[in-house]
N, C-alpha and C positions, 0 to 999 in steps of 0.2 A: 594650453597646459603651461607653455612658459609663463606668461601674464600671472596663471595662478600663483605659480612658484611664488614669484617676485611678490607679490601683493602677501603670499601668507608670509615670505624673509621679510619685508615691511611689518609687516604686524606685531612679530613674535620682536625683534629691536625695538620698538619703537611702545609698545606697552609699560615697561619700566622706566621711560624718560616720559611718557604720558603722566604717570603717577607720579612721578615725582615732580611736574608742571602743575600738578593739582595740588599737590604739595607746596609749593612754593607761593601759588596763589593764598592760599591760608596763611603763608609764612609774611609775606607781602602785607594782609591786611591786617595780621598783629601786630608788625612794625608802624603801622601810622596810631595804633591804640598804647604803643609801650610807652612809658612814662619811667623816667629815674627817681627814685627814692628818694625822699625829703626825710634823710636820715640825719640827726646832725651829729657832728666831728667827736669822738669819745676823747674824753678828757685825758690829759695825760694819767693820772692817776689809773684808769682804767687798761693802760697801756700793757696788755700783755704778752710773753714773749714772744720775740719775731724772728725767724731767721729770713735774708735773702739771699737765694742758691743762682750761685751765677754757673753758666755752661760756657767754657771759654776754648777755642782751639784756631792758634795760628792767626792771631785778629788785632795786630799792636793798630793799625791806624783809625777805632773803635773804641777799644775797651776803655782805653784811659778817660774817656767822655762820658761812658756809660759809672764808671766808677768814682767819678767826682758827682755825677746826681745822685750814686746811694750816697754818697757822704753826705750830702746836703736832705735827706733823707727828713723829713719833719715827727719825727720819733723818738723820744730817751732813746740816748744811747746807750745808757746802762741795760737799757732790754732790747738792744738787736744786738745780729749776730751775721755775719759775715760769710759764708761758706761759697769756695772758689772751685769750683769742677773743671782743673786746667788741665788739658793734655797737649800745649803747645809747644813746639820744638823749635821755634824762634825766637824773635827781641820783643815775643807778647811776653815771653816769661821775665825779662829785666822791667818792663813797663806795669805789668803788676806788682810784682816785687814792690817798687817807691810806690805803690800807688796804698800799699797795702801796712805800708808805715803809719802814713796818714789815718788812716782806721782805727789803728790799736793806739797812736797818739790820743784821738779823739774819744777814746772809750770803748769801743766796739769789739766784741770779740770777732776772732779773726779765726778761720780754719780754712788753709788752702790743700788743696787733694792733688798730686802729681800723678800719671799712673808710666809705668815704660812702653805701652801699651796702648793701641785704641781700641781693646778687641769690644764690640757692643756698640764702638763708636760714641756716639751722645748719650745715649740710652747707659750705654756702660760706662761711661763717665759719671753719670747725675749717680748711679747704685751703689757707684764704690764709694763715691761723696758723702750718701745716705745717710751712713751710721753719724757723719759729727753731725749732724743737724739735730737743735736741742730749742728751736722754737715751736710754740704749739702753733703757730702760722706760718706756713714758708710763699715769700714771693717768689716766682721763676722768674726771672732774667735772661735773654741772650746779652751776649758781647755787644752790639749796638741798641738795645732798648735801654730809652734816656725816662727813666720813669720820673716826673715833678715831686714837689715834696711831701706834695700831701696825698698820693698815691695810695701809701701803707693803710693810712689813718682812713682816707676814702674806703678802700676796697672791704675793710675789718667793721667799719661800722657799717656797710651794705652787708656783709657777710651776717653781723650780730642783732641784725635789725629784720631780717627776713629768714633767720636761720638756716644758713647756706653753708655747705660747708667747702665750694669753690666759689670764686668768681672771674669772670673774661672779662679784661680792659679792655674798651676800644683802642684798638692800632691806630696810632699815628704816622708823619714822614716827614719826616727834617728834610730830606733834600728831594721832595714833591717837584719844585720847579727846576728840575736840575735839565730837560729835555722832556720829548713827548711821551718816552717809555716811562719815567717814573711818573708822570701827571697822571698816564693811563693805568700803570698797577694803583697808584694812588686812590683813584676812583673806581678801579676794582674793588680795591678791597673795603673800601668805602662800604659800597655797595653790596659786598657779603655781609661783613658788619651787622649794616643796617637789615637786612633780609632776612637774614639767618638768623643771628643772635639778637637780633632785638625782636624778630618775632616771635624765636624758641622760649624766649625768655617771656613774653605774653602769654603764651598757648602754655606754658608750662610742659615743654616737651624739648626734649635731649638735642643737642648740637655737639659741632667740636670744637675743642679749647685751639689755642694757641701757646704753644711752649714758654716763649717770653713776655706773655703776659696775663698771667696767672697769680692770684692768691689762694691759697689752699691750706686746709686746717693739715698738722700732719697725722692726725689719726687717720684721716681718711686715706691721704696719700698710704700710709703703713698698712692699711684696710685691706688694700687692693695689690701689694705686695711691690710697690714704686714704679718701676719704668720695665718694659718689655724689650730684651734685647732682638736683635734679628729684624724690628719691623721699622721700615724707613719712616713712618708718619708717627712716634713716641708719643705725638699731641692726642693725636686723633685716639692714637692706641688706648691711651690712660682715659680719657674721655669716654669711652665706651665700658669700662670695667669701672671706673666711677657711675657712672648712670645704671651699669647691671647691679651694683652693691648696695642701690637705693638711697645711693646720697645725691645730694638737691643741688645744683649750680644755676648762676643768675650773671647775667651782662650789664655791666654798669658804664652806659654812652659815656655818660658824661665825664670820666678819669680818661684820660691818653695818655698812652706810654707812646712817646715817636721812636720812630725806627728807622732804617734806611732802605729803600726800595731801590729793587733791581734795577739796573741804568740802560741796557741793552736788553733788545728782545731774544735774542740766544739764551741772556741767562734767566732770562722770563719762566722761558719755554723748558729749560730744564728742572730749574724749581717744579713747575708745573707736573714736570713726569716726575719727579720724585714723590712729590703728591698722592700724583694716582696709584702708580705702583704703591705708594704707602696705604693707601687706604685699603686698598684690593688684599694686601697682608691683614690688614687691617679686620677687613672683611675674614678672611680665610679664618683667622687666630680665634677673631670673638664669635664667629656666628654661632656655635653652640652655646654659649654664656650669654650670650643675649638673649636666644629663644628660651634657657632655660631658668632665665633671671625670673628669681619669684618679686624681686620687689618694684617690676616695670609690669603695667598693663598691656596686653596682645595691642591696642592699636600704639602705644609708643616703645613695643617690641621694632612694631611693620615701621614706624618711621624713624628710629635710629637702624634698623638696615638699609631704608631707603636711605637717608643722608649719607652711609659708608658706600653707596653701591652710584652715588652721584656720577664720579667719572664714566660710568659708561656711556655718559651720554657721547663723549667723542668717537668710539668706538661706533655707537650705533647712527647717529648721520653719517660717519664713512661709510657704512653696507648700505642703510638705505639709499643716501643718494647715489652713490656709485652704482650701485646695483639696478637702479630706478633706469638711471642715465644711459648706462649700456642696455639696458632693457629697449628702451625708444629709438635710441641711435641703433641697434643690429638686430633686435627683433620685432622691431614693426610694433609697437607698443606706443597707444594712442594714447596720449597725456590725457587728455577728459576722458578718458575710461578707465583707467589705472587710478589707484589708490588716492592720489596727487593731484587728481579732480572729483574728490569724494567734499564735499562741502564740511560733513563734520573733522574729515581728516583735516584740511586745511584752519579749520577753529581747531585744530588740537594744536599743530606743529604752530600756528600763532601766537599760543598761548606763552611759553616761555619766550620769547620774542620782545611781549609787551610787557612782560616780569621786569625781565633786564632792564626796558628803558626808564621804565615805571621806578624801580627800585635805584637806577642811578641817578635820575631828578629828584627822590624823596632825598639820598644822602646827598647831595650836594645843595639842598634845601636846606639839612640838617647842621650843614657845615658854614649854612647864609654866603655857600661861591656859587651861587647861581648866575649865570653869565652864559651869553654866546658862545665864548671864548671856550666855558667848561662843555656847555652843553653838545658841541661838535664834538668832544672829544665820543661821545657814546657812539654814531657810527664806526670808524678810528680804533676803538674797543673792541668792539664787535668782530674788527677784522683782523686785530690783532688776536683774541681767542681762538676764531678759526684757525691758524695758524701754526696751532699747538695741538689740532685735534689729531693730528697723526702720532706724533710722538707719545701722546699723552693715552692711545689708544694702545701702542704696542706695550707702553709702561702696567699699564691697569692688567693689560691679558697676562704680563711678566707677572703680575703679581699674587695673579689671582692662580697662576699657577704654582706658586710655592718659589719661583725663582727669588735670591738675595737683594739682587742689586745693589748700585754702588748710592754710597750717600753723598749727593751733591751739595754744598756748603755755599750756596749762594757768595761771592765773594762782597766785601765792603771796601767802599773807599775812603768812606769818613768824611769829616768834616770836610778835608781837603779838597774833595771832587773827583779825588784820581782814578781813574778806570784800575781795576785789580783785575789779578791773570785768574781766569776762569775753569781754570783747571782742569784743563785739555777737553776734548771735544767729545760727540757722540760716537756710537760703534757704528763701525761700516755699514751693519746690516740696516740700522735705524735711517743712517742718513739715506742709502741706496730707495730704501724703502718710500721714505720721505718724497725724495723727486720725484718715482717712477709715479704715488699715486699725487703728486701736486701735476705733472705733463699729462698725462692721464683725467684729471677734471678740467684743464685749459684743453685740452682737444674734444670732448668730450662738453662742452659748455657751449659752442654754437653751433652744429650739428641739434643738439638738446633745444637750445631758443628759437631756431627757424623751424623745430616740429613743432611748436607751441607749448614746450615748457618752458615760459620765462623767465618765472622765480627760479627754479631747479636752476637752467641755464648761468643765470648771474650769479647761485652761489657756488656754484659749481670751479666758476671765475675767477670769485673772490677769495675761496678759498683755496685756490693753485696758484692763484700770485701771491696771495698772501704766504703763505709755505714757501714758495721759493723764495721771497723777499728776505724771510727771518731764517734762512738757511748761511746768507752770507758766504755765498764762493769765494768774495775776494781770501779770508784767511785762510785755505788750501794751499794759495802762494807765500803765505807768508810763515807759517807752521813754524819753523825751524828758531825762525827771530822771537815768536811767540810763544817759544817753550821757554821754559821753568823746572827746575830740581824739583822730584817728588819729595815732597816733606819739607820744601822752603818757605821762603817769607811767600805770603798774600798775594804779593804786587812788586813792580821793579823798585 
């Protein structure tokens, strides 16, 4: 009867990250068919108006970088337009200030938005911003996206030439080599990139934008009623009420906006739960406007839920495998008779496996770094992901519950290099949680391997040192030296 249990709590998790493995496989093979538009550059004459809506909050060793590439912008200036979403309570506000001289020197209309307030946070920043924005195209911007000059012109003549009325830049990384963490989100995101958006954009079916690098008509954005307060993933949020309202978006590889990637796996990881928990809002907000969108067909209803419902993939390898594990290790539960020696279960749970690797040799194929040097990074990956599935598991259940949560603001260090303060740590319950199920699959992994689960065993392994590894006990001792004024600068 136990056996049963376990096999039917296997089945019923592990169905939706099935589907969405099959999923992926599709997504997979329209990324080696997508091809970028041989659109060419609209002359300026054609140049019509533009605004770029920057989202700025507490980020002076950033923005001044990001704010001399829109100047350098390759578009009449007499038709853009400038609009500053600042809610910074530091020396970001003096460094915009001079930066913003320059602008209205050079032509540019200027409109910067203060609020006394974060209430909404980002979301509520870019709404109150809203009303000056008076381009029929708005770029999104964060504080560190260095978009090139010919960005605008790129993304408008893809937009005018497939009649689109967003488009997704591929994400860039200026400081890619900066250590193993940003090599490895680099080639993550790489690897989304190319998987996601370049196959959604094949298959002609719905993905999610990214906030800083976005071109968007603004009828459409005004369509959809702008930005959703209360849900921590804004991108993902808009992205979903843009594709229910039946407007058309397109990935264009070949523009890179760079950006700065996370330098530590702490800050990895909590991006990562802000994510989930965002999407799982995400999930909550739209799932009736998705199912009841007349201008989406039932099957890219099913896979814009399936792509908002992704995170639960870490949620469900923690029940299956743990579940599995204690099942053999204290109930006498024979690995070739359980689920785990089912031949097609094992081609299932394969199948995302060989996505991954597959999809990070095509993007770094795409990027001509194919090397040793890169290609070892995708084990390294691999165990860096595990690593966030606990966190990222209790974030998604927080969200899908209706809970808030707090908006983490990935910190920047800029140009400079400099590590920035991380803005204090996870709640007790998270972390406690964290170690008991990372000591928990390290005890529980060879017990598991000498019964003859071996794969189960090793990931069992990898994924409880990898969890304690990005937990970082040394700073417990150090807390005190490593606090910061709520509402200060970034960084010392």
């Amino acid at each position: 009867m136990f056996d049963l249990l376990v096999s039917v709590l296997v089945v019923l998790f592990s169905i939706p990250v099935f589907a969405f493995s099959a999923y992926s496989v599709a997504l997979l093979a329209g990324s080696f068919f997508y091809r970028d538009p041989a659109t060419p550059l609209l002359p300026y004459i054609e140049a019509a108006p533009a605004s770029v809506f920057l989202a700025v909050y507490n980020e002076p060793r950033v923005v001044a970088g990001t704010l001399d590439a829109l100047l350098a912008l390759d578009y009449p200036h007499d038709r853009l337009q400038l609009v500053v979403a600042d809610d910074s309570t530091d020396e970001t506000v003096g460094v915009i200030d001079g930066k913003l001289r320059d602008f209205r020197d050079s032509g540019v209309e200027v409109q910067h938005s203060r609020r006394e307030s974060r209430g909404g946070f980002k979301a509520g920043a870019l709404n109150h911003a809203a009303g000056k924005l008076t381009g029929e195209h708005i770029l999104l911007i964060d504080a560190d996206s260095r978009p090139p000059p010919g960005a605008l012109k790129d993304g408008l003549a893809y937009m005018r030439g497939r009649g689109l009325s967003f488009v997704s830049y591929r994400v860039g990384h200026y400081n890619r080599e900066k250590n193993l963490v940003t090599r490895a989100f680099a080639l993550f995101q790489d690897s989304v990139d190319s998987l996601q958006k370049m196959g959604a954009t094949r298959l002609s079916v719905p993905f999610s934008l990214q906030g800083g690098f976005v071109l968007a008509d603004a009828a459409g954005l005004k369509e959809v009623g702008y930005w959703r307060e209360g849900v921590l993933a804004e991108d993902a949020d808009l992205s979903c009420r843009l594709f229910s309202a039946g407007l058309k978006g397109g990935y264009l590889s070949s523009s890179e906006l760079p950006s700065e990637d996370p330098s530590s796996l702490r800050v990895w990881k909590r991006q990562a739960a802000r994510v989930a928990q965002g999407w799982a809002q995400c999930l909550r907000a739209n799932f009736t406007t998705i199912v009841r969108s007349k201008s989406l067909d039932p099957a890219r209803k099913a896979l814009l839920l399936l792509t908002m419902l992704s995170p639960f993939a870490a949620l469900s390898w923690l029940t299956v495998t743990l579940s599995t594990a204690v099942a053999i290790v204290f109930g006498g539960l024979d690995p070739s008779a359980s689920i785990f020696g089912n031949p097609l279960y094992i081609v299932a749970v394969t199948v995302p496996v060989a996505v991954f690797y597959i999809a990070g040799v095509h993007s770094l194929s795409l990027r001509k770094m194919l090397s040793l040097r890169n290609l070892a990074l995708l084990p390294a990956l691999s165990y860096m992901i595990t690593s966030m599935f606990t966190i990222s598991a209790i974030s998604f259940v927080s969200g899908l519950a209706g809970r808030p949560g707090h908006f983490f603001r990935t910190p920047k260090g800029g140009a400079s290099g400099e590590s920035a303060d991380d803005q204090g740590g996870e709640g007790t319950g998270t972390l406690v949680l964290e170690g008991l199920l990372s000591i928990l699959a390290v005890s529980l992994s060879l017990p598991t391997f000498l019964r003859g689960g071996t794969l189960l065993g090793l990931s069992l392994f990898g994924f409880g040192a990898a969890t304690l590894k990005s937990m970082e006990f040394s700073r417990f001792f150090m807390r005190e030296e490593r606090r910061t004024p709520r509402g200060g600068s970034a960084g010392q």
